[in-house]
N, C-alpha and C positions, 0 to 999 in steps of 0.2 A: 472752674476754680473753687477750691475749699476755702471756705470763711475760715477768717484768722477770728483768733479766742483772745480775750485779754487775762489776764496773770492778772490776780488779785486787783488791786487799785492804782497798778503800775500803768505805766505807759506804752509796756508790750504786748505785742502782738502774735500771736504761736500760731503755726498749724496746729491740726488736733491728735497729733503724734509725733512725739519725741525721737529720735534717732539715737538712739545708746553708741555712744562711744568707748564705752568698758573693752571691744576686739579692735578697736585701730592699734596699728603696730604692735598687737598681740598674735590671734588665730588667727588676725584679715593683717597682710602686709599691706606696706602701702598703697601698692596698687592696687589692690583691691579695697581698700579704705578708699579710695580719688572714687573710683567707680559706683560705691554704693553711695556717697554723698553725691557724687551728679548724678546716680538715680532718684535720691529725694528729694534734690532740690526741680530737677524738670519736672514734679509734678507741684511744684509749688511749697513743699515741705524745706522751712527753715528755721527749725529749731531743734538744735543738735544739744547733746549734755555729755560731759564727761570727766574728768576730775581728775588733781595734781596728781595722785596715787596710781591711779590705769597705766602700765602693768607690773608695777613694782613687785607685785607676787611672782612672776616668772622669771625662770632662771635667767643671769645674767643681765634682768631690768632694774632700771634705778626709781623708777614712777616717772612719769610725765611724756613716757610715751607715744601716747593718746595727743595730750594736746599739741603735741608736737607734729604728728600728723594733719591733727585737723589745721592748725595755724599754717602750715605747711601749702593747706588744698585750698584754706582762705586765699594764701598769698598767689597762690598760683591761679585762682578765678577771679582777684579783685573783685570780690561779692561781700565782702566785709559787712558792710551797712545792710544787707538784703540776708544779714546769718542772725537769729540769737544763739549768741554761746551760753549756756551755761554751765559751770565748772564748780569744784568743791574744794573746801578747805580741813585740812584737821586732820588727815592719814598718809600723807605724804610719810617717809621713813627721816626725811632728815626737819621736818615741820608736822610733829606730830603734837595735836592738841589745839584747844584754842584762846590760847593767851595773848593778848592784846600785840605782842610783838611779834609772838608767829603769824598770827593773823597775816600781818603789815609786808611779813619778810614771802610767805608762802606769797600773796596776790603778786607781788615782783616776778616771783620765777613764774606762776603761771602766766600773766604779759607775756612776755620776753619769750614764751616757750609759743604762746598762739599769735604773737607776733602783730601784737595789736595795743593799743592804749587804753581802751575800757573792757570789761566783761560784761554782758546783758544783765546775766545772774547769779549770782554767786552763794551757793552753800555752805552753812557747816555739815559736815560730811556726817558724823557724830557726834554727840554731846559730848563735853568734857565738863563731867560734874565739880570737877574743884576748880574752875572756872567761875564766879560769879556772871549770871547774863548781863552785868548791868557792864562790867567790863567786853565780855562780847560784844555787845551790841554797838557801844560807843565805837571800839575799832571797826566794825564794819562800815558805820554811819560814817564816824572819817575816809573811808573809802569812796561814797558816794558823791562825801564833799569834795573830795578832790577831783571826780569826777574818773573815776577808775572804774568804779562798779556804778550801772545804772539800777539796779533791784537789789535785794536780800532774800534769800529764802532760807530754808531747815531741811535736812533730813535727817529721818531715825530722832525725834522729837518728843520726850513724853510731854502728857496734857499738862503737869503740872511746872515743864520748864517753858513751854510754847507761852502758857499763860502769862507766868510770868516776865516771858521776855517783849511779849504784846503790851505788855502793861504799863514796863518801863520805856518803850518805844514811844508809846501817849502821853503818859506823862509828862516826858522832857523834852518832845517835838524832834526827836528824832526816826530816821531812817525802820520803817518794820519787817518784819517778816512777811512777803506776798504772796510765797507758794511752801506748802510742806512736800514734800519727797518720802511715803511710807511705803514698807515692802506692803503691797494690795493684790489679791488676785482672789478668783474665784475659790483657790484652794487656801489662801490664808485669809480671811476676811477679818479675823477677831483684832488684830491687833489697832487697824484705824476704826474698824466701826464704832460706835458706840459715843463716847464723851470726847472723843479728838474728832471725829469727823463733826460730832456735832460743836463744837471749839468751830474748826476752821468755819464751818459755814456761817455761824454766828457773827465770826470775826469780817467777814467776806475777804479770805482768803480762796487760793487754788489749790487744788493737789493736782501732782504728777507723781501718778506710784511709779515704782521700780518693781524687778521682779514680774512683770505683767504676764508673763506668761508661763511662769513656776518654772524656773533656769530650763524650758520648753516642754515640761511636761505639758500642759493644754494647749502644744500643738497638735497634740493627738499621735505623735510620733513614737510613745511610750508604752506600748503594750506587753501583756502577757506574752515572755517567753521573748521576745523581740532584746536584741544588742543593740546598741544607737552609742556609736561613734563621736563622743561628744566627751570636753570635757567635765562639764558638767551634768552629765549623764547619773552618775552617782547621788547626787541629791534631788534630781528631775525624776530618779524611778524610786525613790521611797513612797510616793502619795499614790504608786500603785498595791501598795499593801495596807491604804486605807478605804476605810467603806466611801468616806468620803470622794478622794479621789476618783475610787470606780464612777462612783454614782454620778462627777462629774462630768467626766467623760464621756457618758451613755447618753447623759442630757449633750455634751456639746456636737455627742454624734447625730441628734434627732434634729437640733435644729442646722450643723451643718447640713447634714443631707435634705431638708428640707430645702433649702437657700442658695443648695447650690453653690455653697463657698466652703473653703476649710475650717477646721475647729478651731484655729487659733487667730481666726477672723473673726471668728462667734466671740471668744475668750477676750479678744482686746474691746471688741466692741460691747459689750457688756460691762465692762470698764470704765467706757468712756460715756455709759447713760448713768453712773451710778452719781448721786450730788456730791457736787465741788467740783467731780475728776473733769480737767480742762483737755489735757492730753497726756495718755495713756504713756510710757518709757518702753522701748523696746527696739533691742538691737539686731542688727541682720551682716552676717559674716559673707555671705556674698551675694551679689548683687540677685541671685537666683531667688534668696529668702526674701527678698524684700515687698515682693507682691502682695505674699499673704498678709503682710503688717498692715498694709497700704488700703486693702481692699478696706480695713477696719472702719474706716475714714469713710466711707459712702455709703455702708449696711446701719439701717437703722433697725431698731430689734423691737418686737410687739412685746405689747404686756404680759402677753401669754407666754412670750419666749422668754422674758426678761425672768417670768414668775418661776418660772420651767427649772430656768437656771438659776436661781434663785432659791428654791427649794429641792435641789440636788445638793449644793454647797453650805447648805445653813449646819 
């Protein structure tokens, strides 16, 4: 059994890998959604993420989706209490932004949609700069009190609103932020390094990037000269026309093939040794992907390898 990780200074408990919900009732229909969730829950994985907006981008969707399936698979395993959900606010098409009463109006439909009376964690999806944090925060923190939401987190966060929105969370004794949510991976690393990763860790925060596995380029699926059937195919094969890119891949192929596991086992797990990262985001459309996520969770990686890959992506 995988040790459970705690989330910031909250009272949750994650496995060390996130289940993306971005393809329920998208590219994975429902049943194939039921199937990859009782794939990761029989190994102990239960903490799912997905948010009011999945898949409002596709034709004919209105957003919600997603949690409309997973409340769905909830209702149908009676595992309620044995799930963290974590769900997002702020891109929703008819709740977009984060003003104190969209806030209020979006957590209603997301309930009602996953068919439950609280959320584990609940995101802003995106800043909404003409938003005051102090007005944020206070709606979210009414959520907590009412007992709807048991955590707060962020994603897509710069250092100087996180700051401030930690700041006014101390101050006034309210509800704070526990986990950020940054696109993080091997191939983008500049955006959290630096003055936000060192922020959270300072704060004793969590991350949970998104993105973990470059929309699956470091699965290693993305070669020269290679078509790959994906939607997201299109911005997964641009970081083959970077040096970087290469360079990464030729390190993820030395220490896959050394380890005897795939490259996007190497890529998530190298993820999950970097500081703060608690568990890694990453989704699987059918129940066949889900291994390679999964191995992520038992390979621990040398310093040598860590270094390896580390100085292919710098």
């Amino acid at each position: 059994m995988t040790d459970l990780r705690a989330l910031g200074s909250s009272d949750l408990r994650v496995f060390p890998l996130s289940l993306g919900g971005n393809v329920f009732g998208w590219t994975s229909d429902e049943a194939q959604s039921f199937a990859v969730l009782d794939a990761y829950a029989a190994v102990g994985g239960n903490f799912v993420d997905t948010a009011d907006t999945y898949s409002s981008w596709a034709p004919g969707h209105q957003g919600g989706e997603s949690e409309t399936v997973l409340g769905d698979w909830i209702a149908a395993r009676g595992n309620r209490s044995e799930v963290v959900v974590a769900t997002k606010v702020g891109s929703h098409p008819r709740f977009k932004g984060l003003r104190a009463a969209t806030i209020k109006g979006a957590a209603e439909e997301s309930l009602r949609r996953l068919r439950t009376d609280y959320i584990d964690l609940y995101y802003t999806h995106f800043d909404d700069p003409e938003v005051p944090v102090e007005e944020i925060i206070t709606a979210l923190d009414q959520l907590v009190r009412d007992g709807k939401v048991r955590a707060i987190a962020a994603s897509n966060l710069s250092v100087e609103r996180l700051t401030a929105s930690l700041d006014f969370s101390e101050r006034e004794g309210l509800a704070r932020y526990e986990v950020l949510q940054p696109r993080y991976n091997l191939v983008s690393r500049d955006t959290y390094e630096g003055p936000l990763q060192d922020l959270v860790a300072g704060r004793g925060l969590s991350t949970v990037p998104y993105s973990s596995l470059a929309a699956g380029f470091l699965t290693g699926k993305y070669r020269p000269g290679t078509t790959v059937d994906s939607p997201r195919a299109a911005g997964a094969g641009k970081h083959l026309e970077t040096e970087r890119g290469r360079a990464v891949l030729a390190s993820l192929d030395r220490v896959a093939g050394a380890r005897g596991v795939e490259a996007g086992t190497v890529a998530l797990a190298w993820l999950a040794a970097q500081p703060t990262v608690v568990a890694p985001l990453a989704s699987a459309r059918t129940v066949e992907q889900l291994p390679v996520l999964l191995a992520a969770t038992g390979l621990e990686l040398t310093a040598e390898e860590l270094a390896d890959l580390a100085a292919a992506s710098a």
